[in-house]
C-alpha positions in Angstrom: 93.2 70.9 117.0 90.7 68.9 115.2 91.5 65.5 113.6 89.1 65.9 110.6 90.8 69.4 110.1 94.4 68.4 108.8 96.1 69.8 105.9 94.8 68.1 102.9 91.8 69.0 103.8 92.1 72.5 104.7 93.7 72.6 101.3 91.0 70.9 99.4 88.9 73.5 101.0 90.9 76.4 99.9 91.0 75.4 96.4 87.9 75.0 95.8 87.3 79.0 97.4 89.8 79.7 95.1 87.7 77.7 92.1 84.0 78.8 93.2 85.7 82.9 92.8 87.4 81.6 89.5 90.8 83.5 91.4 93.1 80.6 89.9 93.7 83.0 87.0 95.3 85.4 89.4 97.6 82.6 91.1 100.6 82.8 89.4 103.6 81.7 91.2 104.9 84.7 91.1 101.4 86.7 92.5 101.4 83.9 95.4 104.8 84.4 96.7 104.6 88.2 96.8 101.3 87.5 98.3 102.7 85.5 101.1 105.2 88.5 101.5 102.8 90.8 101.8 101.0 89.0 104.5 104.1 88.3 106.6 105.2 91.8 106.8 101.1 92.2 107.8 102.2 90.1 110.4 104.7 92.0 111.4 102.7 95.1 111.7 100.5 93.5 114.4 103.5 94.4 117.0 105.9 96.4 114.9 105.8 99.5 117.4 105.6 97.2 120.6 107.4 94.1 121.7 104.8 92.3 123.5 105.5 88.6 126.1 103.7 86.1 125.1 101.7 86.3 128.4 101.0 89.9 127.4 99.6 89.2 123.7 97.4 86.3 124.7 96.1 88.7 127.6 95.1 91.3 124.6 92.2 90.3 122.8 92.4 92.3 120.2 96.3 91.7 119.2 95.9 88.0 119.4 93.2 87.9 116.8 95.2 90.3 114.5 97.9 88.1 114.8 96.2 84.5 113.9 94.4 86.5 111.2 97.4 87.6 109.8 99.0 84.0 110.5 96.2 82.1 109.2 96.5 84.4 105.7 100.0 83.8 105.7 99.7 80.2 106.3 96.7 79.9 103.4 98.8 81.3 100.9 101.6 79.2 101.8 99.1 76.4 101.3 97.7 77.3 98.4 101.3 77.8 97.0 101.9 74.4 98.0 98.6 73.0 95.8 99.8 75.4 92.4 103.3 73.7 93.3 102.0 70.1 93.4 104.0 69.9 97.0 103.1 67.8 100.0 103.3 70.6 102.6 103.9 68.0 105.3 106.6 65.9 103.2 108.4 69.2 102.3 108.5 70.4 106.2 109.7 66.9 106.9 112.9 67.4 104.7 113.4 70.5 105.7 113.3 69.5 109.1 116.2 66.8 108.1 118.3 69.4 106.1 117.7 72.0 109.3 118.8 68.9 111.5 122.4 68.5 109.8 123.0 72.5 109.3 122.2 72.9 113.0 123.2 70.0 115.1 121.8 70.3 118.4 125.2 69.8 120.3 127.0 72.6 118.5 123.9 75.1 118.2 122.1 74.5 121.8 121.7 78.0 123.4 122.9 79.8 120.3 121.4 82.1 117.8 124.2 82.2 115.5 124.1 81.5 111.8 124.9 77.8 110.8 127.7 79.3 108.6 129.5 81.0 111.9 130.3 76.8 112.7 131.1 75.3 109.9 
């Protein structure tokens, strides 16, 4: 990963794609969540008849770039959510990170998918 590439810039950079197509009219929060939506489940169509290994996507060409096209949309939206919003997209992962931390201590959840709610 590049150093000159981190997220404020990267969302500098999509806001003014967004600006130089005057699309900000068409951001609503509403249009960018469903938009994020509609990207994930895009996502999910890259393997949504197969279950591939990770050794067996990143051997297929083709499937890996679907799936960091369809990641990077996702993950532009989710940015450009974040800029509409007026969040810090690293602060915000940081607390979720700490509320994720006390919902799921490691010594009760190690090894385990389970819901936090199924420890409480």
């Amino acid at each position: 990963m590049d150093a000159d590439d981190s997220l404020a810039k990267i969302t500098s950079k999509l806001d003014a794609f967004v600006e130089q197509r005057d699309w900000n009219q068409f951001h609503s929060i509403k249009n960018l969540v469903a938009s994020i939506s509609i990207e994930a489940a895009e996502l999910s169509e890259t393997v949504q008849w197969s279950n591939p290994t990770t050794t067996d996507a990143k051997a297929d060409p083709q499937l890996t770039e679907q799936i960091a096209h369809e990641t990077a949309d996702v993950m532009m939206y989710c940015l450009r959510l974040c800029s509409v919003m007026g969040f810090d997209p690293v602060e915000i992962m940081n607390n979720k990170f700490e509320i994720n931390a006390e919902k799921y201590p490691a010594e009760l959840v190690r090894g385990s998918s389970a819901k936090y709610t199924t420890y409480e």
